[in-house]
C-alpha positions in Angstrom: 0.0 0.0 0.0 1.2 3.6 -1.0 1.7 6.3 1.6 -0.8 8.7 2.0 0.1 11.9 0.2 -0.8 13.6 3.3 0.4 13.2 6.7 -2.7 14.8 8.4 -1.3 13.4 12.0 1.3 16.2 11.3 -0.8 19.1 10.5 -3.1 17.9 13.5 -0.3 18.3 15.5 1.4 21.9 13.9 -2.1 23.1 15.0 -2.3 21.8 18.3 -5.5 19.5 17.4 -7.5 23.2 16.9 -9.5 21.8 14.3 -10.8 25.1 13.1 -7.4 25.6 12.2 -6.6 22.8 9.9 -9.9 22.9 7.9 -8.9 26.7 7.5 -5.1 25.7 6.6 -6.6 23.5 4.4 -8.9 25.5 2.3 -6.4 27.5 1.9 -4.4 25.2 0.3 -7.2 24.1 -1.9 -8.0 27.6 -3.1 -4.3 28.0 -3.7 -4.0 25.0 -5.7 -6.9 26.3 -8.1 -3.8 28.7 -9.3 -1.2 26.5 -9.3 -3.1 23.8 -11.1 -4.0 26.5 -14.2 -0.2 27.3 -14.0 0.8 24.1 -14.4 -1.2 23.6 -17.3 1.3 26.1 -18.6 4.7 26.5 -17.2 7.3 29.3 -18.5 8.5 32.0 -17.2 7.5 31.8 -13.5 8.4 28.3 -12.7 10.9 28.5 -10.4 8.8 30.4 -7.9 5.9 28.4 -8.5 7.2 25.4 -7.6 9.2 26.8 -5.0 5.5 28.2 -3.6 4.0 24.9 -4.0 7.1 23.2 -2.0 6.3 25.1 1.0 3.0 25.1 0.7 2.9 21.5 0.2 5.5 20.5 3.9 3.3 23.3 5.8 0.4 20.6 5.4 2.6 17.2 5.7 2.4 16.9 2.0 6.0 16.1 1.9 6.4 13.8 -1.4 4.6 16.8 -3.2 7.2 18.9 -1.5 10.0 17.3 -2.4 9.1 16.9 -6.0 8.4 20.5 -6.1 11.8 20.6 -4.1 13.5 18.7 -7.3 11.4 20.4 -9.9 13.3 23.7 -8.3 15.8 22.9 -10.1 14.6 21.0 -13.2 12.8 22.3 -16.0 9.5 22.9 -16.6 8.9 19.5 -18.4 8.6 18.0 -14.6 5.1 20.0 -14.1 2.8 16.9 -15.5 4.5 15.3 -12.2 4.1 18.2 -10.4 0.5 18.4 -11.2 -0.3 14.6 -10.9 1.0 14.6 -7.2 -1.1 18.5 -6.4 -4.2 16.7 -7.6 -3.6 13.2 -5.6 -3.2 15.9 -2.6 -5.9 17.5 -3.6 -7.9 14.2 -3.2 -7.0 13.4 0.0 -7.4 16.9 1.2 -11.2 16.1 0.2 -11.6 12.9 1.9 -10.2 13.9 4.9 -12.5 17.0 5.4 -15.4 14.6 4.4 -14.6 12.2 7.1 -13.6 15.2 9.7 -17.2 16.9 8.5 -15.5 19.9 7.4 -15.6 19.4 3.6 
């Protein structure tokens, strides 16, 4: 079985179990990624800072494989963003099924 994509025990724990907070940290994330998504759809000029963004976005929720791809993208061209994307959408789907579970999605 894979690892999750997110390590939500982590981000439980960053916010001291405040719940309020991760579902906010969390939509954030998600409203973020809308963004991201589009520009991955079309890398160029600004990748380097948007995968840098993404990086820390991505270990400030426990979503350290995306972060460490975004990490190695850094310093890649942007012909890694399919991967890039792939891994912000798996993210995205666990970020989904967590707030279902938690009742805050």
């Amino acid at each position: 079985m894979a690892a999750p994509a997110v390590d939500f025990d982590y981000l439980e724990s960053f916010a001291a179990g405040d719940m309020s907070v991760v579902t906010e940290v969390l939509a954030i994330f998600q409203r973020q990624a809308e963004a991201w998504l589009t520009a991955l759809d079309n890398p160029g000029v600004g990748w380097r800072d948007l995968v840098h963004l993404i990086k820390g976005s991505a270990n400030g929720i426990g979503a350290t494989g995306l972060g460490e791809l975004a990490g190695r993208a850094e310093f890649a061209d942007p012909a890694m963003a399919p991967q890039v994307k792939a891994a912000l959408v798996e993210v995205l789907a666990e970020i989904e099924g967590y707030l279902t579970r938690i009742g805050g999605g």
